[in-house]
C-alpha positions as CSV (number, residue, x, y, z in Angstrom):
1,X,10.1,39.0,-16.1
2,X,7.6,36.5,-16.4
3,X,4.1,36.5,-18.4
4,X,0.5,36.8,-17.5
5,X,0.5,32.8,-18.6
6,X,3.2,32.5,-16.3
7,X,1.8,33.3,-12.6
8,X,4.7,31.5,-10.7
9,X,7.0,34.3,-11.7
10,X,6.9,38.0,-10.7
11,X,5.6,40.9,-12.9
12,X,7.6,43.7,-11.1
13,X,8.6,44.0,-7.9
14,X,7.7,46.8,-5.4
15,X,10.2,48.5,-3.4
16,X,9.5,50.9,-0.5
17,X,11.5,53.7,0.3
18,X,10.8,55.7,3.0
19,X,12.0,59.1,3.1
20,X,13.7,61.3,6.7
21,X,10.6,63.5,6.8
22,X,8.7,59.7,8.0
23,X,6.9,59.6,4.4
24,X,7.4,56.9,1.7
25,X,6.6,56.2,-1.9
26,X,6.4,53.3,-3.7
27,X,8.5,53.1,-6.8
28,X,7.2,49.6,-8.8
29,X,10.4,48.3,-11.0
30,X,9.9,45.3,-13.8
31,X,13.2,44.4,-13.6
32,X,14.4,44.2,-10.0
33,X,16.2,41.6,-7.9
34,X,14.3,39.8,-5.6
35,X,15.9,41.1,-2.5
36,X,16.1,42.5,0.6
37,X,13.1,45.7,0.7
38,X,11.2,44.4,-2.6
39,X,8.3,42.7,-2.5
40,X,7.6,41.0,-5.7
41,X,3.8,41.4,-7.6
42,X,2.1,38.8,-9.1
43,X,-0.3,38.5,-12.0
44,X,-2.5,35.9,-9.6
45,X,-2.6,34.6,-6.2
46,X,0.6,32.7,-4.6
47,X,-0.8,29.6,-2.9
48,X,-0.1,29.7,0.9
49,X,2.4,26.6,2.2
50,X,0.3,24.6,4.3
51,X,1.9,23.4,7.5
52,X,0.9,20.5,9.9
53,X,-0.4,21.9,13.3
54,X,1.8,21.4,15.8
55,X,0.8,19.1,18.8
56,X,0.9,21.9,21.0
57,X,-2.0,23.7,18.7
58,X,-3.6,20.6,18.2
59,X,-3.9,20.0,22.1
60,X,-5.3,23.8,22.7
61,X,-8.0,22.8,19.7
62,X,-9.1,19.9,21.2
63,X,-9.1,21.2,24.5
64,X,-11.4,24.2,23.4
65,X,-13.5,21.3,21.6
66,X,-13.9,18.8,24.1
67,X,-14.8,21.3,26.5
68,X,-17.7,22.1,24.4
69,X,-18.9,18.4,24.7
70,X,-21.2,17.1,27.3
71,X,-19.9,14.7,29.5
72,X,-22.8,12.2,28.4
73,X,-21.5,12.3,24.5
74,X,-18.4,12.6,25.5
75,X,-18.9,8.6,26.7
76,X,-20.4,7.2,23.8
77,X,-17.6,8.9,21.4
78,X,-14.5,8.0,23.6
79,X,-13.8,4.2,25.2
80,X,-13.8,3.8,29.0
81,X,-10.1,5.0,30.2
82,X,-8.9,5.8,26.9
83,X,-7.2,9.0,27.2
84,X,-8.8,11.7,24.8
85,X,-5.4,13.6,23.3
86,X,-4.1,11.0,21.4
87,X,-7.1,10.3,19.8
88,X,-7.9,14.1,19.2
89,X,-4.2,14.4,17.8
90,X,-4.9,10.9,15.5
91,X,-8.0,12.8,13.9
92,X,-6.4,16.0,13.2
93,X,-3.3,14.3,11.6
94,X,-6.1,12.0,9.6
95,X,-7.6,15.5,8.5
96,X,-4.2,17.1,7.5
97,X,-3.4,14.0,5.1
98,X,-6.7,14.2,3.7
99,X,-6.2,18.0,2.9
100,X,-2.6,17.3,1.1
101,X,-0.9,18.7,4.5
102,X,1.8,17.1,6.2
103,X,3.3,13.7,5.5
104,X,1.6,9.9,5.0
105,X,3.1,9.0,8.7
């Protein structure tokens, strides 16, 4: 069981039983595997994984973006015949890196 220093470790763990009649309880153990049914409680916040975007979701972003963009700005921010979805994917991988997502490639 870990401490209240210790916020990388579970407290207790919460396990949910549900019962034939379709009602449940909640029965909260301290010292309880971390398994299959038990969600395990925390004395603080777990931080999220961040995960690059996918290219995919990066294309739809940029698509809803860009379509918000006049086709007069949209000149003087992209070069004559360059192609707009590599550079859109090139800022949002540049934005990833400088939040600590993704890798330095």
């Amino acid at each position: 069981m870990g401490s209240l220093q210790d916020h990388n470790e579970p407290l207790a763990w919460c396990h949910l039983q549900y019962n034939e009649d379709g009602t449940y309880f909640a029965d909260c153990l301290q010292h309880y595997p971390d398994s299959y049914g038990n969600t395990p409680l925390y004395a603080a916040p777990q931080p999220a994984k961040r995960e690059p975007l996918t290219e995919d979701q990066i294309d739809l972003i940029g698509f809803r973006a860009v379509g918000k963009v006049d086709c007069q700005t949209l000149k003087h921010l992209v070069p004559y015949g360059a192609e707009i979805q590599p550079l859109v994917r090139e800022i949002a991988r540049a934005i990833e890196r400088a939040h600590g997502i993704g890798g330095n490639g």
